[in-house]
Backbone as CSV, one residue per row, in Angstrom:
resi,resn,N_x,N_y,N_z,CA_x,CA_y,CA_z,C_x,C_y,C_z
1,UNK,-3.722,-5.940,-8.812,-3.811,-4.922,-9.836,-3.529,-5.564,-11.184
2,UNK,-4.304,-5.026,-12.422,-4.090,-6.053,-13.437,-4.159,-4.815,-14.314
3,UNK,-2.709,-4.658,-14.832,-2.583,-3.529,-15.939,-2.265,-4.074,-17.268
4,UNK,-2.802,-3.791,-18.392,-2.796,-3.990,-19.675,-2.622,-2.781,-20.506
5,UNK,-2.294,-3.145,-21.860,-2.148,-1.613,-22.639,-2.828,-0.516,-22.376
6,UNK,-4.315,-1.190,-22.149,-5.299,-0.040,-22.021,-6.296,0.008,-20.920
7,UNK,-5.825,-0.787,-19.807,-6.737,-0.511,-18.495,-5.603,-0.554,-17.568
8,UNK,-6.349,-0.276,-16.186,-5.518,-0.950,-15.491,-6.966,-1.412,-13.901
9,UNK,-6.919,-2.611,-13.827,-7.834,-2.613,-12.449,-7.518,-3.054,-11.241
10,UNK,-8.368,-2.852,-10.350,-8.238,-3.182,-8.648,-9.199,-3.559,-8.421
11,UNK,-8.663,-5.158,-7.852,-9.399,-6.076,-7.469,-9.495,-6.077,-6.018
12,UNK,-10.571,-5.872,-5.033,-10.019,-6.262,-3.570,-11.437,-6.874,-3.113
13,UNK,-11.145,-6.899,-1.407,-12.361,-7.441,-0.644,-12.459,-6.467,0.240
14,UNK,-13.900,-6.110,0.747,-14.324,-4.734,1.505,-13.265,-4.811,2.717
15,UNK,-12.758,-3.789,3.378,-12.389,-4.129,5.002,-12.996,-2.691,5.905
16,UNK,-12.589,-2.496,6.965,-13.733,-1.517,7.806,-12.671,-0.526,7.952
17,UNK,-11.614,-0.251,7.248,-10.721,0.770,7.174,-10.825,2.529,6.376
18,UNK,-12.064,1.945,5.832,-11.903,3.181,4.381,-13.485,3.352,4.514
19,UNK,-13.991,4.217,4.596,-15.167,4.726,4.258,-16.109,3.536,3.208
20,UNK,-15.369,3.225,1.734,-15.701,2.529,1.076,-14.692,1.803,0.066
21,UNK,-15.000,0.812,-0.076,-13.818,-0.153,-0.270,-13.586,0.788,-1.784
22,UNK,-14.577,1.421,-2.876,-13.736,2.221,-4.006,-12.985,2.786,-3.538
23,UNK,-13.622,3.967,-2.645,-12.915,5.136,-2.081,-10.882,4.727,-1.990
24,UNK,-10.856,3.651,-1.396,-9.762,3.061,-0.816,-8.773,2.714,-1.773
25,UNK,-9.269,2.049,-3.025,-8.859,1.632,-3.953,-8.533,2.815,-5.234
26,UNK,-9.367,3.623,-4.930,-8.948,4.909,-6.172,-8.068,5.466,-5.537
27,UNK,-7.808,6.166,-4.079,-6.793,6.663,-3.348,-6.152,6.159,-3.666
28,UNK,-5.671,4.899,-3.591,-4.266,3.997,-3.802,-4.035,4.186,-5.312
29,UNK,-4.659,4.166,-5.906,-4.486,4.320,-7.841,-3.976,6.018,-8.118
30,UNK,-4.952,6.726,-6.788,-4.385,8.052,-7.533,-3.318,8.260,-7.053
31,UNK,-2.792,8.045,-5.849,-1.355,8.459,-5.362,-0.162,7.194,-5.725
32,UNK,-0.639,5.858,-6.055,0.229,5.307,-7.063,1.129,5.650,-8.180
33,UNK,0.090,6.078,-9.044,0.526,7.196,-10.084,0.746,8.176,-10.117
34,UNK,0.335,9.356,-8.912,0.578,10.353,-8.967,-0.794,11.341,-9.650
35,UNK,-2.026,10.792,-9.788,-2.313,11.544,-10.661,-3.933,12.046,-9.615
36,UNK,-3.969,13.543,-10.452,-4.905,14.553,-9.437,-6.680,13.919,-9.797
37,UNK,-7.206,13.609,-8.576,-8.545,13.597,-8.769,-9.410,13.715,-10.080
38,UNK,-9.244,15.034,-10.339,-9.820,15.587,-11.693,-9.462,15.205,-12.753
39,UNK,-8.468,14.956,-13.124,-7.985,13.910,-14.185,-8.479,12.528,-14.504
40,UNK,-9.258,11.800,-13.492,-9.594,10.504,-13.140,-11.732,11.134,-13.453
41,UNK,-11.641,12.062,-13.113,-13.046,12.212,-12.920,-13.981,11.605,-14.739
42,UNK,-14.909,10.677,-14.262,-15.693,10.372,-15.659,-15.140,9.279,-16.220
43,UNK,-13.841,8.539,-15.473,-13.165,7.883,-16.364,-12.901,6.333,-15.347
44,UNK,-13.459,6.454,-14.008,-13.770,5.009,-13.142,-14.695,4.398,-13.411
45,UNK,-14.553,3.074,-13.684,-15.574,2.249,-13.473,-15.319,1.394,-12.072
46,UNK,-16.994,1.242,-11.539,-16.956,0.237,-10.722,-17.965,-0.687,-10.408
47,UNK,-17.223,-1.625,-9.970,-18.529,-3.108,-9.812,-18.041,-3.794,-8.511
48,UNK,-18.912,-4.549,-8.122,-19.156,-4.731,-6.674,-19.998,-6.178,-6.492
49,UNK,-19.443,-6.951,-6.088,-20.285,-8.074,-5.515,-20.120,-8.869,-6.913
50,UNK,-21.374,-9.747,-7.195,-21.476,-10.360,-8.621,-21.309,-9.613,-9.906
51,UNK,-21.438,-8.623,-9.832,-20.751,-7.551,-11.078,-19.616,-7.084,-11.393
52,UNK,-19.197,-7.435,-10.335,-16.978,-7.586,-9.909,-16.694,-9.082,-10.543
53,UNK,-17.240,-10.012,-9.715,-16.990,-11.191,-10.948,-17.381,-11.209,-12.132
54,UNK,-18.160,-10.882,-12.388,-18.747,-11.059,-13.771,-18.061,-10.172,-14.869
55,UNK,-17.688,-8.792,-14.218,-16.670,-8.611,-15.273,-15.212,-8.952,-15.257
56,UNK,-15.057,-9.443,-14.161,-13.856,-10.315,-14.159,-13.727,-11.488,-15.102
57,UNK,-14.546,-12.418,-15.168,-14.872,-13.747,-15.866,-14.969,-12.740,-17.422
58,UNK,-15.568,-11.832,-17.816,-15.207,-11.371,-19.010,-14.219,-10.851,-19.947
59,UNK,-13.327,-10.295,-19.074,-12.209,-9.925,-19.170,-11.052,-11.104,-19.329
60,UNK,-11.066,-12.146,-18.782,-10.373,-13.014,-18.478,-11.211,-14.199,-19.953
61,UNK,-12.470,-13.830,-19.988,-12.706,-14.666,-21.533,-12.221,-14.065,-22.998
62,UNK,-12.189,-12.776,-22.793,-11.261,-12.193,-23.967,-12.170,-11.128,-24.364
63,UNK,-13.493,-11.239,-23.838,-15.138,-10.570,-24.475,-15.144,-9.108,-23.728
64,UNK,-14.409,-8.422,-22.971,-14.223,-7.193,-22.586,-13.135,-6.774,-22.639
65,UNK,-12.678,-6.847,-23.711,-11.112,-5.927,-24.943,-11.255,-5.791,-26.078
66,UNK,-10.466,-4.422,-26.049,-10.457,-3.917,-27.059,-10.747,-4.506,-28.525
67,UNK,-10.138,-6.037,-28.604,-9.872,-6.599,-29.572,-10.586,-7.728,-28.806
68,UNK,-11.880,-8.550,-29.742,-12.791,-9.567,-28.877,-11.684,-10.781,-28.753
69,UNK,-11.755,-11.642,-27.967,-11.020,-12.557,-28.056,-9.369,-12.361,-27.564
70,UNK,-9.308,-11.215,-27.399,-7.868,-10.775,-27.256,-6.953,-11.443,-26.851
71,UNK,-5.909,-12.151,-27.046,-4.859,-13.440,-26.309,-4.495,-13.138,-25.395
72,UNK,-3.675,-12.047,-25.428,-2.575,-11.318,-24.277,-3.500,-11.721,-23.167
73,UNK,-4.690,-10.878,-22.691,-5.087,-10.798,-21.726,-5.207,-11.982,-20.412
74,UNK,-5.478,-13.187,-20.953,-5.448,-13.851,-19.879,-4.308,-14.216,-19.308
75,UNK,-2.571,-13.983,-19.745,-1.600,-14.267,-19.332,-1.047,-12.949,-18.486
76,UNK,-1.413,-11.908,-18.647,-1.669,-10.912,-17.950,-2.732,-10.667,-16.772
77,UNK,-3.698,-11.590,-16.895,-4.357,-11.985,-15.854,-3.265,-13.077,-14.830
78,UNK,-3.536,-13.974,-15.199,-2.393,-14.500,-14.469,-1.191,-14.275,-13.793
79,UNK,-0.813,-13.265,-14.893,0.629,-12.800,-13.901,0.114,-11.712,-12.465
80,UNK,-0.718,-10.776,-13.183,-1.511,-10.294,-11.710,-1.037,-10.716,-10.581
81,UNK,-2.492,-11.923,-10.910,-3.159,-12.997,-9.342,-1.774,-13.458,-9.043
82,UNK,-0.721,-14.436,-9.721,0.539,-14.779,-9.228,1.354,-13.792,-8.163
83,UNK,1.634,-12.405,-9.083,2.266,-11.273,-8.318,1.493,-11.100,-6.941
84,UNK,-0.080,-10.873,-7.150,-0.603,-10.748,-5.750,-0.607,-11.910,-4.531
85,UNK,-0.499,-13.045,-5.189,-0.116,-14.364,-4.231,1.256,-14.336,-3.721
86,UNK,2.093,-13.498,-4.193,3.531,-13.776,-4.031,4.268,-12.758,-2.902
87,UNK,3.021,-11.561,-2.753,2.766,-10.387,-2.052,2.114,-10.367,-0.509
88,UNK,1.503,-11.648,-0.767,0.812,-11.989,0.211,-1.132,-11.156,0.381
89,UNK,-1.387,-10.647,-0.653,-2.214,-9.682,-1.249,-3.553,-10.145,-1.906
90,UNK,-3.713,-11.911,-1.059,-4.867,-11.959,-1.447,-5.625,-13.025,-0.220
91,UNK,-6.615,-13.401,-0.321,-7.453,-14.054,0.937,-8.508,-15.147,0.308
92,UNK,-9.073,-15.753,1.193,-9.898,-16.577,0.017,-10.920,-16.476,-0.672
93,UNK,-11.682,-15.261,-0.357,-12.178,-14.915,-1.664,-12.092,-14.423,-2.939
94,UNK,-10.762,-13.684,-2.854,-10.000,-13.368,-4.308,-9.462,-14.715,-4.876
95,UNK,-8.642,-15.915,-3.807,-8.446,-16.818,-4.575,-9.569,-17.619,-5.093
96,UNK,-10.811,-17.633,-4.932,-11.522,-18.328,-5.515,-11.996,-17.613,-7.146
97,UNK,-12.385,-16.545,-6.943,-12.632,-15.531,-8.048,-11.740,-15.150,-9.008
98,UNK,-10.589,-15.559,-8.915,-9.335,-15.579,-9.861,-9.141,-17.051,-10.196
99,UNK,-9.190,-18.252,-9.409,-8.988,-19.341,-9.793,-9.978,-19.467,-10.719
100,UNK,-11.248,-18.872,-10.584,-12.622,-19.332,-11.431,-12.592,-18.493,-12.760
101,UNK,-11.834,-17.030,-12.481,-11.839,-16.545,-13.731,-10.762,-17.142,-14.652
102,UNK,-9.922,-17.421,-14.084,-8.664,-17.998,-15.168,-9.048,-19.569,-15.304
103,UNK,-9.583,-20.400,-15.066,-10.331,-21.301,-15.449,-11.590,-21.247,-16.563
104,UNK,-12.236,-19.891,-16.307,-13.401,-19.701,-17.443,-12.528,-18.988,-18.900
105,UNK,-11.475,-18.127,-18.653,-10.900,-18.152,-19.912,-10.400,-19.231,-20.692
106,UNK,-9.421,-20.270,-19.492,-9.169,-20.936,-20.354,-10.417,-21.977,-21.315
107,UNK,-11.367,-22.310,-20.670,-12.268,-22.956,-21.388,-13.086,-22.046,-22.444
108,UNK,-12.926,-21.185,-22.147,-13.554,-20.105,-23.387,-12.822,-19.926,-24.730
109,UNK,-11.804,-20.451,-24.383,-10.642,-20.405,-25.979,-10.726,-21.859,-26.418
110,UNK,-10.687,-22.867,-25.504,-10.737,-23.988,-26.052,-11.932,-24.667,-26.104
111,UNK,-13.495,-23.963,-25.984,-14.625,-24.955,-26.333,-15.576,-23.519,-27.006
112,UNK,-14.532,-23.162,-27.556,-15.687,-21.479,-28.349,-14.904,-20.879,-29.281
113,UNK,-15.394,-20.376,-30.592,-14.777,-20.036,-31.283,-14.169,-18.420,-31.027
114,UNK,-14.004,-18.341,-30.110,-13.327,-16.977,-29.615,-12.244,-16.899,-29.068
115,UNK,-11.568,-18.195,-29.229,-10.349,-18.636,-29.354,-9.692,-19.323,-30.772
116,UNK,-10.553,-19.379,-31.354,-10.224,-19.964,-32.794,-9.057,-19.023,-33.771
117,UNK,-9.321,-17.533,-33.306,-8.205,-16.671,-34.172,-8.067,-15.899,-32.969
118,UNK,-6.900,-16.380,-32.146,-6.353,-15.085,-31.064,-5.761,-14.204,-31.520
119,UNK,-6.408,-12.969,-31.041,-5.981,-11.247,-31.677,-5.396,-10.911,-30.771
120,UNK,-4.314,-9.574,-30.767,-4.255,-8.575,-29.775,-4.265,-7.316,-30.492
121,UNK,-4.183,-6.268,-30.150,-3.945,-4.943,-30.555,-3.132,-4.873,-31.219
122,UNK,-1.481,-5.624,-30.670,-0.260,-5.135,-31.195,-0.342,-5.612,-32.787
123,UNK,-1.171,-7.376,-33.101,-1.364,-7.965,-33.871,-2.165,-7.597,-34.773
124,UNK,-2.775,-6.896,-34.820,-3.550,-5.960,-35.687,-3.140,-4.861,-36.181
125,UNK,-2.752,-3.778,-35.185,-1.668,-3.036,-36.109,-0.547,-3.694,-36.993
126,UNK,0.292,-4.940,-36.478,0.682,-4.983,-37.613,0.424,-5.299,-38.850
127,UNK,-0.816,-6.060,-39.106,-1.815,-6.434,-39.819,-1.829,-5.388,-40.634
128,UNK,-2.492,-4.314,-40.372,-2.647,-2.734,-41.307,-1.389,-2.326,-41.252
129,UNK,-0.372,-2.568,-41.223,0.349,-1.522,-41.424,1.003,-2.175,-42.551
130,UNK,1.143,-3.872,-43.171,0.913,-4.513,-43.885,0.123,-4.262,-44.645
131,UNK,-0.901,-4.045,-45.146,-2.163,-3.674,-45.755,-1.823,-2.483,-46.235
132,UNK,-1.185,-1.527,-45.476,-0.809,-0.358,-45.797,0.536,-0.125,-46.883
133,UNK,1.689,-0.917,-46.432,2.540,-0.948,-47.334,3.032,-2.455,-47.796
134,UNK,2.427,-2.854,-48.834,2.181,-4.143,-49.618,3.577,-4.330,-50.407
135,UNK,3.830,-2.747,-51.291,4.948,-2.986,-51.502,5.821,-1.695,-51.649
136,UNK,6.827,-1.623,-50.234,7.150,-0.022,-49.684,8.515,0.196,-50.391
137,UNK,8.539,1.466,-50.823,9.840,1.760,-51.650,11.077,1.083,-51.238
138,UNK,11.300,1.324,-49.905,12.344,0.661,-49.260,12.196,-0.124,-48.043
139,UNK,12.589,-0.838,-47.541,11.629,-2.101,-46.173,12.240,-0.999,-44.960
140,UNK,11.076,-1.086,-44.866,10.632,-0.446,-42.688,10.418,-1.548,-41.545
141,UNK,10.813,-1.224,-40.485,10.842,-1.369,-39.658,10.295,-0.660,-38.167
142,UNK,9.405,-0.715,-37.474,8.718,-0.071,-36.599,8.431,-1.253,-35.490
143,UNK,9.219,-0.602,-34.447,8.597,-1.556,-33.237,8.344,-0.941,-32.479
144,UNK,7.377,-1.080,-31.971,6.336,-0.480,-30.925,5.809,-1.914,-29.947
145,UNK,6.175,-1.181,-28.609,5.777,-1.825,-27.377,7.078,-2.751,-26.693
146,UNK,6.491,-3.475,-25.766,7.522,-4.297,-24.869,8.035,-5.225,-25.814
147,UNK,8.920,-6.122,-25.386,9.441,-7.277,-26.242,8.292,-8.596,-26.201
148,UNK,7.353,-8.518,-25.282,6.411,-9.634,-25.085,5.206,-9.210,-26.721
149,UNK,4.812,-8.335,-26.148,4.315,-7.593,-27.573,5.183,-7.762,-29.614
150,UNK,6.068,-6.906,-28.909,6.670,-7.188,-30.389,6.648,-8.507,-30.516
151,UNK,6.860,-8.824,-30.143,7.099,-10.501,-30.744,5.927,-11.535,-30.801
152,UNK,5.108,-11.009,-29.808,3.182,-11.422,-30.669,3.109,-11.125,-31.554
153,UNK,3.488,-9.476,-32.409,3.025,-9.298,-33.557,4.215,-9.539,-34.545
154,UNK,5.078,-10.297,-34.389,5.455,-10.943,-35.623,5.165,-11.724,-36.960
């Protein structure tokens, strides 16, 4: 499972337990969280086979977030696949498809300019909010998010 500010996904491999390997995987997401069918409705995406990697390898290049290039994300990728290795929660076709995606990010920051200015969300808001008060009657302070965050957008 690979949760970020603003997604969260499930990665697996088919097994003959579940009708269909989504089916299996949204069950587990909706009673994870707690949250009712209808709430979720319009708002799954899914991919399957080479379209599961492929947006994997995108995500993990920085080119499917919010913010192109986004930094955070591939260390959040990583911690994932780690957590799921540590779980016992993966087999060898996830390890190949995670070894290959966190291999294509990293070469995507260091032989492309889409690593040249690493962004995140948090780093951008603070950006504007700078922009916003250039010079504020009295100095503010606003922190928003985890401590891994705040301290990206320093």
């Amino acid at each position: 499972m690979l949760s970020t500010c603003n997604r969260s996904e499930l990665y697996g491999v088919p097994g003959d337990a579940h009708p269909t390997p989504a089916e299996a995987m949204e069950d587990y997401f909706r009673s994870f969280h707690r949250i009712p069918s209808a709430d979720l409705a319009g708002r799954i995406y899914r991919w399957a086979g080479p379209d599961a990697v492929r947006h994997l390898f995108r995500v993990a290049a920085g080119i499917d977030s919010m913010m192109l290039g986004e930094a955070e994300i591939l260390g959040q990728l990583r911690t994932a696949y780690s957590q799921a290795l540590d779980h016992g929660a993966t087999g060898p076709v996830l390890n190949r498809v995670f070894q290959g995606a966190l291999e294509v990010g990293k070469r995507v920051r260091s032989e492309t300019e889409v690593g040249a200015r690493p962004m995140s969300v948090c780093a951008c808001g603070s950006e504007a909010c700078r922009a916003s008060f250039r010079k504020p009657q009295r100095p503010l302070c606003i922190d928003l998010g985890s401590r891994e965050r705040s301290r990206a957008s320093d």
